[in-house]
C-alpha positions, 0 to 999 in steps of 0.5 A: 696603007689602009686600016687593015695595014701593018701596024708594026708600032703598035702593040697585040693583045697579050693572051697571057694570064697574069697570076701575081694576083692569084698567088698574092690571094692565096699567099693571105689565103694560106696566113689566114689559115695557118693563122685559125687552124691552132685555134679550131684544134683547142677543145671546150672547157668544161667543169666536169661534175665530181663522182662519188660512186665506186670505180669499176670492180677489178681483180684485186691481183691479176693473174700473171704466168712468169717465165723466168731465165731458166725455163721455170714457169710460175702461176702467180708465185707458185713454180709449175710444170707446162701441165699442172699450169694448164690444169689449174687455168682449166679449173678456174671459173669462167668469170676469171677466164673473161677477165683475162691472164697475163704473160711476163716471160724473160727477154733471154727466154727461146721463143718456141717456150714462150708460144708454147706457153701462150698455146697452153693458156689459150687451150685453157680456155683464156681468150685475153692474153696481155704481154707484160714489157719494159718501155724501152729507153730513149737514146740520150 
Protein backbone atom coordinates (compact mmCIF):
# COMPACT_ATOMS: atom_id res chain seq x y z
CA UNK A 1 0.00 0.00 0.00
CA UNK A 2 1.04 3.11 -0.97
CA UNK A 3 0.61 6.58 1.44
CA UNK A 4 -2.77 7.17 0.20
CA UNK A 5 -3.69 3.86 1.62
CA UNK A 6 -5.93 2.80 4.46
CA UNK A 7 -4.65 3.88 7.60
CA UNK A 8 -7.13 1.87 9.82
CA UNK A 9 -4.35 1.96 12.78
CA UNK A 10 -4.28 5.29 12.77
CA UNK A 11 -6.39 7.81 14.27
CA UNK A 12 -8.50 10.96 12.29
CA UNK A 13 -8.75 14.36 13.21
CA UNK A 14 -11.41 15.01 15.87
CA UNK A 15 -13.59 17.82 14.92
CA UNK A 16 -15.32 17.99 18.10
CA UNK A 17 -14.84 21.35 20.47
CA UNK A 18 -13.70 20.45 23.56
CA UNK A 19 -15.80 22.85 26.18
CA UNK A 20 -14.51 21.70 29.97
CA UNK A 21 -12.05 24.55 29.17
CA UNK A 22 -15.16 27.07 28.71
CA UNK A 23 -17.34 26.03 31.45
CA UNK A 24 -14.26 25.75 33.69
CA UNK A 25 -13.91 29.84 32.78
CA UNK A 26 -17.11 30.63 33.14
CA UNK A 27 -17.47 28.64 36.24
CA UNK A 28 -14.34 31.31 38.16
CA UNK A 29 -16.13 33.99 35.65
CA UNK A 30 -19.53 33.60 37.67
CA UNK A 31 -17.53 33.10 41.47
CA UNK A 32 -15.73 36.33 40.68
CA UNK A 33 -19.07 37.98 40.14
CA UNK A 34 -21.30 36.58 42.52
CA UNK A 35 -18.33 37.25 44.66
CA UNK A 36 -18.05 41.71 43.53
CA UNK A 37 -21.69 41.99 42.93
CA UNK A 38 -22.64 42.63 46.96
CA UNK A 39 -19.88 45.10 47.01
CA UNK A 40 -20.68 47.44 43.91
CA UNK A 41 -24.48 47.37 45.47
CA UNK A 42 -22.95 49.30 49.15
CA UNK A 43 -23.40 53.02 48.76
CA UNK A 44 -20.85 55.82 50.04
CA UNK A 45 -20.66 57.00 53.64
CA UNK A 46 -20.95 60.43 53.97
CA UNK A 47 -21.42 62.55 56.93
CA UNK A 48 -24.08 64.67 56.06
CA UNK A 49 -24.08 68.42 57.52
CA UNK A 50 -26.94 69.10 60.15
CA UNK A 51 -29.66 71.85 59.40
CA UNK A 52 -30.97 74.27 61.40
CA UNK A 53 -33.81 75.67 59.26
CA UNK A 54 -37.49 74.76 59.62
CA UNK A 55 -39.32 71.84 58.22
CA UNK A 56 -41.60 72.22 55.24
CA UNK A 57 -45.06 74.38 56.27
CA UNK A 58 -47.72 71.73 56.47
CA UNK A 59 -51.16 71.92 57.89
CA UNK A 60 -51.39 71.51 61.26
CA UNK A 61 -54.49 68.86 60.87
CA UNK A 62 -55.19 67.65 57.80
CA UNK A 63 -58.49 67.49 56.55
CA UNK A 64 -60.05 64.25 56.87
CA UNK A 65 -63.87 63.32 55.74
CA UNK A 66 -64.95 60.00 57.81
CA UNK A 67 -67.60 57.64 56.89
CA UNK A 68 -68.75 55.78 59.84
CA UNK A 69 -70.42 52.13 59.84
CA UNK A 70 -73.98 53.55 59.56
CA UNK A 71 -73.45 56.04 56.57
CA UNK A 72 -72.94 59.31 58.56
CA UNK A 73 -70.27 61.29 56.92
CA UNK A 74 -68.25 63.72 59.10
CA UNK A 75 -65.92 66.83 57.90
CA UNK A 76 -63.30 66.78 60.32
CA UNK A 77 -65.42 65.91 63.53
CA UNK A 78 -68.21 67.90 62.69
CA UNK A 79 -71.71 65.29 61.37
CA UNK A 80 -72.99 66.33 57.95
CA UNK A 81 -75.19 65.65 55.01
CA UNK A 82 -73.48 64.55 51.30
CA UNK A 83 -74.78 68.33 50.63
CA UNK A 84 -73.59 70.58 53.33
CA UNK A 85 -70.20 68.45 52.81
CA UNK A 86 -69.60 69.54 49.35
CA UNK A 87 -70.75 72.95 50.31
CA UNK A 88 -68.28 73.63 53.10
CA UNK A 89 -65.29 72.13 50.55
CA UNK A 90 -66.64 74.58 47.80
CA UNK A 91 -66.23 77.30 50.29
CA UNK A 92 -62.59 76.47 51.26
CA UNK A 93 -59.53 78.86 49.84
CA UNK A 94 -58.14 77.49 47.14
CA UNK A 95 -54.50 76.93 49.04
CA UNK A 96 -56.58 74.48 51.18
CA UNK A 97 -58.08 72.77 47.82
CA UNK A 98 -53.91 72.24 46.74
CA UNK A 99 -53.36 70.81 49.81
CA UNK A 100 -55.53 67.93 49.29
CA UNK A 101 -58.51 66.09 51.76
CA UNK A 102 -58.33 62.79 52.99
CA UNK A 103 -60.97 60.20 52.96
CA UNK A 104 -61.20 57.32 56.08
CA UNK A 105 -64.37 55.50 55.43
CA UNK A 106 -65.33 52.16 57.31
CA UNK A 107 -64.46 48.70 55.80
CA UNK A 108 -68.53 47.69 56.17
CA UNK A 109 -69.42 50.83 54.39
CA UNK A 110 -71.36 49.86 50.60
CA UNK A 111 -69.09 51.12 47.86
CA UNK A 112 -71.50 52.95 45.96
CA UNK A 113 -71.38 55.52 49.37
CA UNK A 114 -68.14 55.56 49.32
CA UNK A 115 -67.74 56.79 45.38
CA UNK A 116 -70.27 58.99 45.88
CA UNK A 117 -68.63 60.48 48.66
CA UNK A 118 -65.09 60.84 46.58
CA UNK A 119 -67.34 62.34 43.50
CA UNK A 120 -68.54 64.95 45.90
CA UNK A 121 -65.25 65.85 46.87
CA UNK A 122 -63.73 66.08 43.44
CA UNK A 123 -66.71 68.35 42.28
CA UNK A 124 -65.67 70.53 45.25
CA UNK A 125 -62.85 71.23 43.73
CA UNK A 126 -60.00 68.94 45.67
CA UNK A 127 -57.85 67.38 43.09
CA UNK A 128 -55.72 65.20 45.91
CA UNK A 129 -57.63 62.41 47.50
CA UNK A 130 -55.72 60.29 49.99
CA UNK A 131 -57.34 56.74 51.30
CA UNK A 132 -56.80 56.41 54.78
CA UNK A 133 -56.17 52.51 55.69
CA UNK A 134 -54.87 49.98 58.25
CA UNK A 135 -51.69 47.89 56.86
CA UNK A 136 -52.98 44.41 57.03
CA UNK A 137 -51.67 41.74 59.17
CA UNK A 138 -49.09 39.46 58.23
CA UNK A 139 -49.98 35.67 58.79
CA UNK A 140 -48.24 34.26 61.71
Amino acid sequence: MGPLGNNRGKRGLVADINVTPLVDVMLVLLIIFMVTAPMMTQGLEVDLPEATTKALRQQEEPLVVTIKKEGDVYLKKERMTPASLQQQLRAMPPETKKEGIYLRADKNVPYGVVTSTMADIHAAGFDKLGMITVPAEKDK
